[in-house]
N, C-alpha and C positions, 0 to 999 in steps of 0.2 A: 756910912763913909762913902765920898765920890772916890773911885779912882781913876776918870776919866774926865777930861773937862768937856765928854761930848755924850749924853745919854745919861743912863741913870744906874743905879747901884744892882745889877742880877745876875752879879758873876759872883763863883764862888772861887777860892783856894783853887788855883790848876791842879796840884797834886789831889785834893778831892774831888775835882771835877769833871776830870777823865782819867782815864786807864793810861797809861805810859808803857805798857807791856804792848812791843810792837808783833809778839808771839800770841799773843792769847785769841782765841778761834770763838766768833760767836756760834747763838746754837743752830744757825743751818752752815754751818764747816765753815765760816768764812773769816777772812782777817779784815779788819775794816779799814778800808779804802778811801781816798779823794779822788774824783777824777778833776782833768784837765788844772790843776791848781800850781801854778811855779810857785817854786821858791829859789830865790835867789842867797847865798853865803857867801863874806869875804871872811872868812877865819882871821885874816891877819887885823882887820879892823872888829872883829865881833861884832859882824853886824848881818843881820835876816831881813830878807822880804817878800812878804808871801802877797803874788798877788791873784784877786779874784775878778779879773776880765778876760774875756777872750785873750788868749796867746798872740793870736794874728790881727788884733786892733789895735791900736795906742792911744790910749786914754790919759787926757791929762788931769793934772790932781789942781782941784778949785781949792779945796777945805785941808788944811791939817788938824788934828787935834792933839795937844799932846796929853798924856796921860799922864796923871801926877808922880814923878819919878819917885818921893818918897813912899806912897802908896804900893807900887808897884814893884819897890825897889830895884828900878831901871828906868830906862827911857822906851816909851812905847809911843810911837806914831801914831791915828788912824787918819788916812787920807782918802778922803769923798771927790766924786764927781762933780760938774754941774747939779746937777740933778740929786744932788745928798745922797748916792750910791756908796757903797764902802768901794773903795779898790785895791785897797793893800792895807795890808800892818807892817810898819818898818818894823824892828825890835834890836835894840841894843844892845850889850849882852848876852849876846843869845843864846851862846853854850850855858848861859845858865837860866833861862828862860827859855826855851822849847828844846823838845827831845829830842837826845841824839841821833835816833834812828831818820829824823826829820832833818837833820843839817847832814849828815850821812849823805843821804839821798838826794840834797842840794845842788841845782847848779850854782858851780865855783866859778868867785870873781876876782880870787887871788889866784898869786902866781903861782901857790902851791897846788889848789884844784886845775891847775892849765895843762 
């Protein structure tokens, strides 16, 4: 089954595919981290954007793909570069597709994060 209209099937179930426990300590003490990774949250549209470029470039989006919203039971972007780089995943839905401790931590585009 594609659930993307861009690459190939090697994803599994999120809930089976990571750990969602934003407490749990691997075994050298640590919690596992992203560096330098925004994500953007508007709560009031439920909507996510986590992007993976530099902070301080602005990179514009060549490619969308959307990912097939039955599949995924939502709307999932991925948007590439020129160059077939990933640079973000919108995600719609989001509170019910990425973890709360992750839209928590979000910077806010609504008026209520302001």
């Amino acid at each position: 089954m594609e659930h993307c209209a861009y690459g190939n099937d090697d994803t599994q179930d999120y809930a089976t595919a990571t750990d969602t426990d934003p407490n749990k300590i691997d075994a050298k003490g640590a919690r596992p981290t992203v560096a330098n990774v925004r994500v953007t949250y508007d709560k009031t549209a439920n909507a996510a954007y986590v992007y993976f470029t530099d902070p301080e470039v602005r990179v514009k989006v060549a490619h969308m793909y959307p990912c097939d919203p039955v599949d995924v039971d939502g709307m999932i972007n991925l948007d590439f570069d020129d160059q077939g780089r990933l640079i973000g995943i919108e995600v719609l839905a989001a509170s019910s597709k990425l973890p709360g401790y992750l839209l928590e931590s979000a910077e806010r585009l609504d008026a209520d994060g302001a």
